[in-house]
C-alpha positions, 0 to 999 in steps of 0.5 A: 046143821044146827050149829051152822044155824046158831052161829048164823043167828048169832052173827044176825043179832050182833048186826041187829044189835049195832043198828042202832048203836049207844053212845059211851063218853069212853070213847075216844079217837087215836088220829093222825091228819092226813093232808092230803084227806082233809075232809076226813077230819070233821067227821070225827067233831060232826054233830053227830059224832059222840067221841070226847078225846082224842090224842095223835101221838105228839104233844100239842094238839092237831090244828084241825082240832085245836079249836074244837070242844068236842074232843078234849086232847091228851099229849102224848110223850111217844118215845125219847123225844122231844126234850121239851114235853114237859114244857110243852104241855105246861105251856097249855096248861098255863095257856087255858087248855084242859090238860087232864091227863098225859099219855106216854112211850108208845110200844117202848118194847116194839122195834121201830120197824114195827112201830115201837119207840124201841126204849130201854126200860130204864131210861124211861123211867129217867125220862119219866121222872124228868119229863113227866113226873112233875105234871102230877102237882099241876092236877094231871094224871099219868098214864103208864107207857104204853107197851103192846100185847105181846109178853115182852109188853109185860115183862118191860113194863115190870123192869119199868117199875123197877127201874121208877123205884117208886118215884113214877106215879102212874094214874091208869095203864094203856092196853094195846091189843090186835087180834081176837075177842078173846085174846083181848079179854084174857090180856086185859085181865092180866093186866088188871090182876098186875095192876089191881088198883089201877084204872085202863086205858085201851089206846089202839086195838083192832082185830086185824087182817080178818074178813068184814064180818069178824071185824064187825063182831069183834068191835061189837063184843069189844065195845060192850065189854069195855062198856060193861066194866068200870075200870077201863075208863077210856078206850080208842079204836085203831082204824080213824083212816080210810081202808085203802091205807090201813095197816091192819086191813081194809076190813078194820078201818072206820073210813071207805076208801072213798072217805065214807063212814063203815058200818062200824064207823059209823057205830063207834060214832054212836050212830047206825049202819051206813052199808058202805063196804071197804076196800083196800088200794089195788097193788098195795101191799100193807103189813101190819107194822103198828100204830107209827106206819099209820103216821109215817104213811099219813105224810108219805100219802099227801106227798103222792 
């Protein structure tokens, strides 16, 4: 009985807490627009909406966004191609953009069926070195590839140096990360006793597939850890789509299916609670499959 009361006394002021939630300018926004939800997008640059980056997994900047000066966007290079990365993002430097930093190969050690860019370690240092290297005498710092949660993540990224030799100077590393609280810590931690003097950046996490209420607490314990340390400088929630699309579960989405503000939705704006519960799509069935199904199923959802 007591511990049954602790837990629900614990639950109780980790709501209370995200009543009211703070604002943090590491907070950031992993998009991909939707055609067909539209509305969804000036949620994201409202007025009341304290996020200050954003990327959606391309080069060149959304055209919902293209404007704003709320978000400052970050390209990003997501696997073997294009070619033209380099000039691309040159391009928008020379043109006025603030182009600050680059982000690059989403879950290169991830098969593309579960998302990943699926790349062989050394030739992404090939393409490092050609695509993203010189961007470093223009001012710009480089975030490592991207590599998921999973100990193949760890080991790819190690035959990546090695493969560099040297020659890939690596700014900040991006931490993917889906599950537990806990999990999350114990990841990062290794990431940081790797890469000690290294910034992070975490560039998609969510606890997914777990019930409202994990979800909830874990974005809660999350944001105050990445808060709470000052060598993870940036980070950006996965779930900037509505529940009834979401790959890692209603329940981890910032958006309702009717396009309305979660609870945490509304938190991870720096706002409070908004009581709107998400819901999935009847007769849909979706798998967790990575950051690219979000992509793939943004375009097929504006064709149905």
């Amino acid at each position: 009985m007591y511990t049954n009361t602790l837990v629900h006394a614990l639950l109780l002021l980790s709501t209370v807490y995200c009543q009211n939630a703070p604002s943090s300018s590491k907070r950031g926004l992993v998009y991909v627009p939707n055609e067909k939800t539209r509305s969804d997008d000036s949620i994201w640059v409202s007025d009341t909406s304290d996020l200050t980056w954003y990327y959606n997994y391309e080069p060149t900047p959304s055209p919902a966004f293209s404007n704003s000066t709320k978000l400052q966007f970050v390209p990003m290079l997501w696997g073997a191609s294009p070619t033209t990365f380099l000039d691309d993002v040159t391009k928008q430097i020379e043109g006025g953009a603030n182009i600050s930093y680059v982000l690059a190969f989403n879950e290169p050690d991830g098969d593309m069926s579960t998302g990943g860019s699926n790349m062989p370690a050394d030739t992404a240092a090939e393409i490092w070195q050609r695509e993203i290297e010189p961007l470093k005498e223009m001012g710009v710092k480089l975030g490592a590839p991207a590599v998921t949660g999973a100990p193949t993540g760890h080991t790819w990224l190690q035959n990546f140096f090695t493969a560099c030799d040297g020659n890939c100077s690596v700014d900040f590393i991006p931490v993917h990360w889906y599950g537990n609280f806990e999990g999350l810590a114990s990841h990062i931690g290794q990431v940081r006793g790797t890469y000690p003097n290294k910034t992070i950046w975490v560039t998609e996490y969510a606890n997914n597939n777990v019930p409202l209420e994990d979800s909830q607490i874990f974005y809660n314990q999350s944001s105050q850890y990445f808060d709470r340390l000052d060598y993870i400088t940036h980070y950006s929630y996965f779930g900037s789509f509505r529940s009834s699309v979401s790959n890692v579960g209603p329940n981890a989405a910032m958006l309702t299916e009717k396009g309305e503000l979660t609870d945490l939705g509304s938190w991870y704006l720096g706002g409070s609670a908004t009581g709107n519960i998400p819901h999935g799509s009847a007769g849909r069935s979706i798998v967790f499959a990575g950051s690219s199904v979000i992509v793939m199923l943004a375009t097929l959802w504006s064709l149905l």
